[in-house]
C-alpha positions as CSV (number, residue, x, y, z in Angstrom):
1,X,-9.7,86.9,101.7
2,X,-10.6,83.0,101.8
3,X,-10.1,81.9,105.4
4,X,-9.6,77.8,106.1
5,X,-9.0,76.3,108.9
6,X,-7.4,73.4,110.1
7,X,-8.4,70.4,112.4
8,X,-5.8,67.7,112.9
9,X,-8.3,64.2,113.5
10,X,-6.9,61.5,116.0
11,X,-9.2,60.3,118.5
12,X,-11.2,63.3,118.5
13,X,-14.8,61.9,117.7
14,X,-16.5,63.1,121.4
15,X,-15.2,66.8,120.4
16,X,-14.9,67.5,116.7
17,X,-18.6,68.3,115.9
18,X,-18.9,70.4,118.5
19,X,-15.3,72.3,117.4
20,X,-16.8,72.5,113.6
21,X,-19.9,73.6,115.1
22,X,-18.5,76.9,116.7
23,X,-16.7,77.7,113.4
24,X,-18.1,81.3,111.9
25,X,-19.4,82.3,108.8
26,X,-16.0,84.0,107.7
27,X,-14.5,81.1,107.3
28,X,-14.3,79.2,103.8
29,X,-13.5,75.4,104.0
30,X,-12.8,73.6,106.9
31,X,-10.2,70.6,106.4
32,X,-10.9,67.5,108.8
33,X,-7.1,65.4,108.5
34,X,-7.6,61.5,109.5
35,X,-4.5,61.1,111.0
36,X,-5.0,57.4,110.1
37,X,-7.4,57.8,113.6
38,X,-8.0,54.1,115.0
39,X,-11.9,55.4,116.1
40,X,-12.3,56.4,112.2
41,X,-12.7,60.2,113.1
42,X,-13.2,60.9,109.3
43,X,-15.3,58.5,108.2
44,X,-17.3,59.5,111.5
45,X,-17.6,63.4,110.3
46,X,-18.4,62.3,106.9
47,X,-21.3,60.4,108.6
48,X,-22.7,62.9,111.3
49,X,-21.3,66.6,110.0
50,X,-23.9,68.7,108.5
51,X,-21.5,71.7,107.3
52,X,-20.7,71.9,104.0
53,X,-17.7,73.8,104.4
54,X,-15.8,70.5,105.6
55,X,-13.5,68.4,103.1
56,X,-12.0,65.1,105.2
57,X,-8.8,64.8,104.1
58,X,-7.4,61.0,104.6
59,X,-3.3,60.4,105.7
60,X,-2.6,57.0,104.4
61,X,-0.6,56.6,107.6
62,X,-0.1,58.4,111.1
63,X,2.4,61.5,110.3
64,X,1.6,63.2,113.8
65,X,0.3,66.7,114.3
66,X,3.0,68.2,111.8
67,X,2.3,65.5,109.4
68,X,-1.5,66.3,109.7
69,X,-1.3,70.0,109.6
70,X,1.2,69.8,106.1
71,X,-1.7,67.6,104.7
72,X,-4.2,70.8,105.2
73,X,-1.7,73.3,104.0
74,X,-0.7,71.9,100.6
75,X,-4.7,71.5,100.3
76,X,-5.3,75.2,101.4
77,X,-2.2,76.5,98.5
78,X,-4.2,74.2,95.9
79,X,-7.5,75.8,96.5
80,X,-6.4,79.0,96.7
81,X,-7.0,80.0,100.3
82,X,-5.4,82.9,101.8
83,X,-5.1,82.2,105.6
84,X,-5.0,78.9,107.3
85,X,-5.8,78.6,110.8
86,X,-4.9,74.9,113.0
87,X,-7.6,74.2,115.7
88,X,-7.4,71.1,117.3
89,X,-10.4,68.5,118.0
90,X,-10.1,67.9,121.2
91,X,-12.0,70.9,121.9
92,X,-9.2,72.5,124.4
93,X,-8.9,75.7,121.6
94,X,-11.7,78.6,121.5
95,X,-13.1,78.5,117.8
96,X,-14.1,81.9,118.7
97,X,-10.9,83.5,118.9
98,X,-10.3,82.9,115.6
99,X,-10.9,86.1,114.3
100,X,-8.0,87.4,116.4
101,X,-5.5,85.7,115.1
102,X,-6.4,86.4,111.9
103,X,-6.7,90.2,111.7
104,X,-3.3,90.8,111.9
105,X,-2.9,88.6,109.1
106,X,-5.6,90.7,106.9
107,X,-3.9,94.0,108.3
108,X,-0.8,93.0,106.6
109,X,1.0,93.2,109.9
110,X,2.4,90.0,110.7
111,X,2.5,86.6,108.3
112,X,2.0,84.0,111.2
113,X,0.2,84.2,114.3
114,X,0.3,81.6,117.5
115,X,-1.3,81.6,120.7
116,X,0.2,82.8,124.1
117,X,-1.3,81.4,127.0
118,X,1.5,83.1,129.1
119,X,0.5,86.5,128.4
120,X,-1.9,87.4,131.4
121,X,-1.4,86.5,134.9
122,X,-5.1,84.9,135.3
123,X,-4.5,83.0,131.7
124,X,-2.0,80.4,133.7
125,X,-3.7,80.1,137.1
126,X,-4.9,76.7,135.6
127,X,-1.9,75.5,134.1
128,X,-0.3,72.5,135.9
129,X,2.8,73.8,137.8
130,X,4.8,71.2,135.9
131,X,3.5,72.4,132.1
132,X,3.9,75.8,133.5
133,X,7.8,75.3,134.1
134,X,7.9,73.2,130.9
135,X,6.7,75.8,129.1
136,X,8.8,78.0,130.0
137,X,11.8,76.3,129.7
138,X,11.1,75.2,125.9
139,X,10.3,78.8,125.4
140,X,13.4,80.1,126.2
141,X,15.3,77.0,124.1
142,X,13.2,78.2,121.4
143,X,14.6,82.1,121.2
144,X,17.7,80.7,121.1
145,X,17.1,78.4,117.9
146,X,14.2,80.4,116.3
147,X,15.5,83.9,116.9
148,X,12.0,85.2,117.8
149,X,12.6,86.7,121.1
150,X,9.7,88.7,121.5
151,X,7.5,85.1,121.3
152,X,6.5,82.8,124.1
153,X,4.3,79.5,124.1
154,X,6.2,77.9,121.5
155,X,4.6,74.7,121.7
156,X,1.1,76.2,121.6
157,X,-0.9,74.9,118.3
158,X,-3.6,77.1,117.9
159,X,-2.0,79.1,114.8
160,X,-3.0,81.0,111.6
161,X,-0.4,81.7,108.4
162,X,-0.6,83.4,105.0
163,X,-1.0,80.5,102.6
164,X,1.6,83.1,100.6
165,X,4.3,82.3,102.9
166,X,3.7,78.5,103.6
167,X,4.4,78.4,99.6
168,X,7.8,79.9,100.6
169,X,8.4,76.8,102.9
170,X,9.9,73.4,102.3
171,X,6.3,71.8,103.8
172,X,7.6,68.2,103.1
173,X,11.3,68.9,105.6
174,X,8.9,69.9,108.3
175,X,9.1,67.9,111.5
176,X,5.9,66.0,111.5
177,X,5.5,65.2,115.3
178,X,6.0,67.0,118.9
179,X,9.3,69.2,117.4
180,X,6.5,70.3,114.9
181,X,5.4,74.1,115.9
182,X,9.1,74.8,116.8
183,X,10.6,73.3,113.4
184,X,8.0,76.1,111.7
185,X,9.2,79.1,113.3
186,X,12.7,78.0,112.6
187,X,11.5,77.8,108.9
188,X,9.8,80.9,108.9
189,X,13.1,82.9,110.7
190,X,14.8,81.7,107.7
191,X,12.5,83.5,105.6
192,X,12.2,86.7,107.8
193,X,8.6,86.3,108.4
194,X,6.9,88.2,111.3
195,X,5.3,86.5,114.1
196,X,2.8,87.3,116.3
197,X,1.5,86.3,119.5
198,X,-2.2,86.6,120.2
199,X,-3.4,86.1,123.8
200,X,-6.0,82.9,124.8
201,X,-6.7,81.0,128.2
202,X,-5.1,77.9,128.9
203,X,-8.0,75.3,128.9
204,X,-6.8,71.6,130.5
205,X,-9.4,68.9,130.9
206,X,-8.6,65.4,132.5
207,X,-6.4,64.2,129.5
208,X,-2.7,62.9,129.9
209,X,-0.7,64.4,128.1
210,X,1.5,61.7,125.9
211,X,4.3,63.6,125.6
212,X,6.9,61.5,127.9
213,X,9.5,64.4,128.7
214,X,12.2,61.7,129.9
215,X,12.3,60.7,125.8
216,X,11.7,63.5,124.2
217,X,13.8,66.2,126.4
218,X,17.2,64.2,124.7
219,X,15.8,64.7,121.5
220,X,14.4,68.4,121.7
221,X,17.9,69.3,123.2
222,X,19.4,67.7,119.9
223,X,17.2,69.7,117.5
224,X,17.1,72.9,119.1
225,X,21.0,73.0,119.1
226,X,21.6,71.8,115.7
227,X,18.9,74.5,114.3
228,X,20.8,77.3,117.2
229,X,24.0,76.5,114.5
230,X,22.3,76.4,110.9
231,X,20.3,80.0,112.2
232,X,23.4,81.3,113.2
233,X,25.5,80.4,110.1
234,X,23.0,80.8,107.8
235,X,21.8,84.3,109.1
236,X,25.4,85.9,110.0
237,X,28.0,83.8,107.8
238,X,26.3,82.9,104.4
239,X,23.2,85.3,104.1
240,X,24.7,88.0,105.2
241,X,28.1,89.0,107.5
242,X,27.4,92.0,109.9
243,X,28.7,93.7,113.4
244,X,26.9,90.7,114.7
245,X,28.6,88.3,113.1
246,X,31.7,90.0,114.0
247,X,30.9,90.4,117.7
248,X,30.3,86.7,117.8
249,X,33.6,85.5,115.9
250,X,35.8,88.3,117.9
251,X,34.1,86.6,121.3
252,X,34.4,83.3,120.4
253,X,38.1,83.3,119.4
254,X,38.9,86.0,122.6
255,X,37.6,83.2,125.3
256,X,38.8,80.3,123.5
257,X,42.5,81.5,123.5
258,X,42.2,83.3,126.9
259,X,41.2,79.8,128.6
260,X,43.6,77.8,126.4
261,X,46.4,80.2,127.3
262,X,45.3,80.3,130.9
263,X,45.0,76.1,131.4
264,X,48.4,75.7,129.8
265,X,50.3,77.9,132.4
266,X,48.1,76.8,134.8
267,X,49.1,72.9,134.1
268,X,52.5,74.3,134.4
269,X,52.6,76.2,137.3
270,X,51.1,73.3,139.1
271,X,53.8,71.0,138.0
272,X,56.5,73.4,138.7
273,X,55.1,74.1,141.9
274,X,56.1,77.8,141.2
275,X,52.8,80.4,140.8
276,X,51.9,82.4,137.4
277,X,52.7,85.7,137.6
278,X,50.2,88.6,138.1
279,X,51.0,89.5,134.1
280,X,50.2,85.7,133.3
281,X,46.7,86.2,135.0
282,X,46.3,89.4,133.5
283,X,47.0,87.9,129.6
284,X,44.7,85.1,130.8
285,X,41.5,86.5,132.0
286,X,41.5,89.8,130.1
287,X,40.6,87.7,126.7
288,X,37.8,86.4,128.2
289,X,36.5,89.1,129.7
290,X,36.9,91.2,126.2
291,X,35.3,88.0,124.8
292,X,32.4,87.6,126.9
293,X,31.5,91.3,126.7
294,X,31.9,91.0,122.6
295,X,28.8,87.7,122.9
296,X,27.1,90.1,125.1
297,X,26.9,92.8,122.3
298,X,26.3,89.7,119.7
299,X,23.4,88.8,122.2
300,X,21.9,92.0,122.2
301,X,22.1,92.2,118.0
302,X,20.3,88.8,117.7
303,X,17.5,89.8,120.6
304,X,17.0,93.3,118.0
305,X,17.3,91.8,114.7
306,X,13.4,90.3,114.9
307,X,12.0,90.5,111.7
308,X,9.5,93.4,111.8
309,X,8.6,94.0,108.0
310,X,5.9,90.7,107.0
311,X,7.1,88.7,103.6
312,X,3.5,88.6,103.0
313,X,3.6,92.5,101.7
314,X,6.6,91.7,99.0
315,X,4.6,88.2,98.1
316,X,1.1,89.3,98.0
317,X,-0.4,91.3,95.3
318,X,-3.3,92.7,97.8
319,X,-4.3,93.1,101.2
320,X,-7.4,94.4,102.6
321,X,-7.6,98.1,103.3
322,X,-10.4,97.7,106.1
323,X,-10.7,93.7,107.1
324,X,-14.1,93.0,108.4
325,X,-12.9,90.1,110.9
């Protein structure tokens, strides 16, 4: 299995050697992406880098991190790698974890794997009170669009994929900046790939972070419930119709015409200054609670219907019996 990894280049010159550096030996080609860097960060590898597994790659303009990362992965499918693994440069991701994301990749038990920095309690002692709510509420938006439940960390970036299954992508419809590692797992839901979290620290130096939240909450908002709609109609109205699908509906059009029925005679009753009967209440409220029970049940469906069997078996002609990362 030919590993490559993946190092996204934007004024990352104090860090990247020392990143490349702590690359192992099971690892192939290394892909440097100038991310049209204003310090020159490829030309400045080229110059100083003494591994011969790096290949800069050049973006003729700045795509961001998504833009970057789709760069390495149509160069990883054209040289026939088999895993691809995004480290940034800024040194703030473990090169020496990267044998833990990939193994369940080479086991042939999952088809992308992303880092979790929520998973144990000493992991987030360092995290920044305000990242740490963040975090948590972008997770949460994120189940709700992507459908992977059982994930958390959605915005982290250290990651590893089956080239395989990147082939199955639309690389160039990708969002190429900050929406970037949430527009993938929407992607790969669509596919029913498997995704796995691996658990890493949380490392934060003195760097601000220039992701201004009063812009981009708007926008994530936006995105998250537009992909929420095309995940729900493309998983439970056009790929397939199931209990799920029927839960939903049922719910949907119980509360809508138990509150449209209950404002009406409630518009009336105050104008006529004369109270609804109990029976009016009753034909009112009992929709919606029928309906809200039925997205309940739709609910729990959508929290069990993870994908759990990786595209990578049904796409791949072999997998390692006994990996040695």
């Amino acid at each position: 299995m030919r590993i490559a990894v993946a190092i996204p280049c934007y004024k990352v010159t104090q860090h990247v050697l020392g990143v490349i550096a702590a690359i192992g030996p099971e690892v192939h080609t290394i892909y440097a992406i100038d991310d049209a860097c204003p310090e020159g960060s490829g030309r400045f590898i080229g110059a100083h880098n003494q591994d011969s597994r790096v290949k800069v790659l050049f973006n003729p303009e700045n795509r961001g991190v998504g833009g970057a990362i789709v760069t390495a992965y149509k160069a990883a499918i054209a040289d026939g790698m088999d895993i691809v693994v995004k480290i940034d440069g800024d040194g703030q991701m473990n090169p020496t974890l990267l044998p833990q994301f990939v193994r369940p990749l080479l086991r042939g038990e999952a088809d992308y794997t992303k880092g979790n920095r929520f998973f144990r309690p000493e992991s987030v002692q360092g995290m920044p009170p305000v990242r740490l709510f963040g975090n948590a509420v972008l997770s949460f938006m994120t189940k709700l669009s992507c459908g992977y439940w059982n994930i958390m960390d959605p915005t982290n970036g250290y990651t590893a994929a089956r080239t395989c299954v990147l082939a199955e992508l639309p690389l160039e419809r990708l969002e190429k900046r900050y929406f970037f590692e949430t527009d993938m797992l929407f992607r790969l839901n669509t596919l029913r790939a498997v995704v796995k979290d691996i658990p890493m620290d949380s490392v934060y130096a003195d760097e601000e972070s220039n992701l201004q939240i009063g812009i981009v909450l708007p926008e994530f908002l936006r995105k998250h419930a537009a992909r929420l709609w095309r995940r729900y109609v493309y998983n439970y109205l056009v790929r397939d119709f199931n209990v799920g699908s029927l839960y939903s509906l049922f719910g949907t059009l119980l509360v809508l015409s138990g509150s449209v029925f209950g404002s009406v005679h409630w518009l009336s009753s105050t104008n006529s200054n004369h109270p609804a009967t109990s029976g009016t209440v009753m034909l009112a409220a009992l929709p919606i609670m029928i309906g809200i029970q039925c997205l309940i049940a739709f609910l729990h469906y959508d929290v069990s219907n993870i994908p759990t069997e990786p595209l990578s078996r049904s796409i791949s002609n072999h997998l390692p019996m006994s990996p040695e990362v």
